[in-house]
N, C-alpha and C positions, 0 to 999 in steps of 0.2 A: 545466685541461682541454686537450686536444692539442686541435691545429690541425686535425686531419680530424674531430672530434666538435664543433665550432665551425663550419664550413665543412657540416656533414651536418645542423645546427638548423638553419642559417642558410637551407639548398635547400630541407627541410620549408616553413619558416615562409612561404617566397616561392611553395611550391607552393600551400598554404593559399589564400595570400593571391591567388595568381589564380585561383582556385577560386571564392573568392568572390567577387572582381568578377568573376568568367564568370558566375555565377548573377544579380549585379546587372544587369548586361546585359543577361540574357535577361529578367529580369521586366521591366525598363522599357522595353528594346525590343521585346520578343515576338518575337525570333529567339535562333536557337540559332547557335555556331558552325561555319563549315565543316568539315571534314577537313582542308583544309591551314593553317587558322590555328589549329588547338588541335595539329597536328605539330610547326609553329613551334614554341607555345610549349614542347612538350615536348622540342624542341629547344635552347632558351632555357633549361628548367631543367637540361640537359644540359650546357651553357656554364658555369653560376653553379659544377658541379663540377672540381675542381684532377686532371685527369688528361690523358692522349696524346688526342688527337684520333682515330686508330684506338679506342681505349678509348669514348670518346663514340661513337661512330659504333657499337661491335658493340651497347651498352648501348641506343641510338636503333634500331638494325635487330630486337633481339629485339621491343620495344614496339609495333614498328611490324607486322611479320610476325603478331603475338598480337592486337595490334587494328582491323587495316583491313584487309579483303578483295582480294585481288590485284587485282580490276577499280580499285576504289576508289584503289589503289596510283600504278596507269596516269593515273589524271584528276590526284588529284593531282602525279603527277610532269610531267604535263601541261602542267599552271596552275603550278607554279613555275617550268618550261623559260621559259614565256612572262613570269612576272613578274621574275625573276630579268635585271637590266641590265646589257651587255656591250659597256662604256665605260671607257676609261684610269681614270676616277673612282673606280670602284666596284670595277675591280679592285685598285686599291690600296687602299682604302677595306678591302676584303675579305684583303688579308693581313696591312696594316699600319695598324688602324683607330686606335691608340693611336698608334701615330706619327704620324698624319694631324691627329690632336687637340692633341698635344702646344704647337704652336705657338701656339694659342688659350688654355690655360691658362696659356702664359706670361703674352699679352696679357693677359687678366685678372688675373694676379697682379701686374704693373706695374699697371696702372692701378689697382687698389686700393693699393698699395702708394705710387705718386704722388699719390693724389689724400689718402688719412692725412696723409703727409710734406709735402706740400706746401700744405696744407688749400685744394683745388681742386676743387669737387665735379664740376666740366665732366670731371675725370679718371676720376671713377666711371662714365661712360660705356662706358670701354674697358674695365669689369670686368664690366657687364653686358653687352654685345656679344659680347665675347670666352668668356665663361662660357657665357651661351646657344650660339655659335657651335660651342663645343667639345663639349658635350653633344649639341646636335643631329647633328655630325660622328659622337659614341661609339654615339646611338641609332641610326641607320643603318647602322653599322658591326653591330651585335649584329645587328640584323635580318637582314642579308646573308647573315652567318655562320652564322646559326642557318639559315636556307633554303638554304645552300650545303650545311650539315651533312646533312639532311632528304634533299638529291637525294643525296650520295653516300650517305647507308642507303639509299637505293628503288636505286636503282643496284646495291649489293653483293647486296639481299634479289633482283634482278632476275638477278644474275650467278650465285647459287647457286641460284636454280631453274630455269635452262636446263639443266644440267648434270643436275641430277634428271629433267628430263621427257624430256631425250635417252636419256638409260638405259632409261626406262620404252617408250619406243614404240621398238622397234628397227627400223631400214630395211630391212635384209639379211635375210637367211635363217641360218643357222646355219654358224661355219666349219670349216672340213675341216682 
């Protein structure tokens, strides 16, 4: 089975599958989600695909343009202006979130690795610390990226309808 029919089950089964914890959600909490966290996540299923980030972003702008009403558009890009952190952190975090991580999986690979070899369980410490550490680093990092992704489609869907509405209302009179 190629690698792009493997990778296209694999985005299905994960859309599914928050499909359905979006429905658990709602029955136990009795809310529904907002507008900018079901973008997210359809941003999020846009991530888990193997292509150019321009490619994610034209695939995120038609979904978004066919599903949310331009006001809707505005609040949204609104509430992610504002949630969206603009700190040394997160900007690295946001281009180089697997390098950021990187050094935490080591930590946990030693420490598991010393604490087998050396049968020291005090060393399993630095496999849980560092494992958690690095995961929470990768969850953060998606998060970013995926609302990083979400502003530039509202952005591009924002760029190509000024250009339509300026054609449509002309200022001038007709030229000579």
């Amino acid at each position: 089975m190629p690698y792009f029919a493997v990778n296209r089950l694999y985005s299905e089964s994960c859309a599914e599958e928050r499909a359905y914890s979006n429905r658990r959600k709602q029955d136990v909490t009795g809310e529904s989600m907002s507008q900018t966290e079901r973008l997210v996540m359809l941003a999020e299923d846009q991530l888990t695909e193997y292509s150019t980030d321009a490619r994610k972003i034209e695939k995120l702008r038609q979904k978004i343009a066919l599903s949310v009403a331009p006001a809707q558009q505005k609040q949204v890009k609104k509430e992610l202006g504002e949630e969206l952190p603009r700190n040394f952190f997160d900007e690295i975090l946001l281009e180089q979130r697997q390098a950021v991580a990187l050094p935490f999986w080591g930590i946990a690979g030693l420490g598991l690795l010393f604490g087998i070899s050396f049968t020291q369980p005090v060393d399993f410490i630095g496999t849980i610390v560092g494992g958690a550490l690095a995961i929470l680093i990768q969850k953060r990092g998606w998060k970013l990226q995926a609302k990083s992704l979400v502003m530039q489609a509202l952005e591009e869907i924002e760029e190509r309808s000024k250009p339509a509405s300026a054609e449509s209302s002309p200022e001038s009179g007709p030229e000579e």
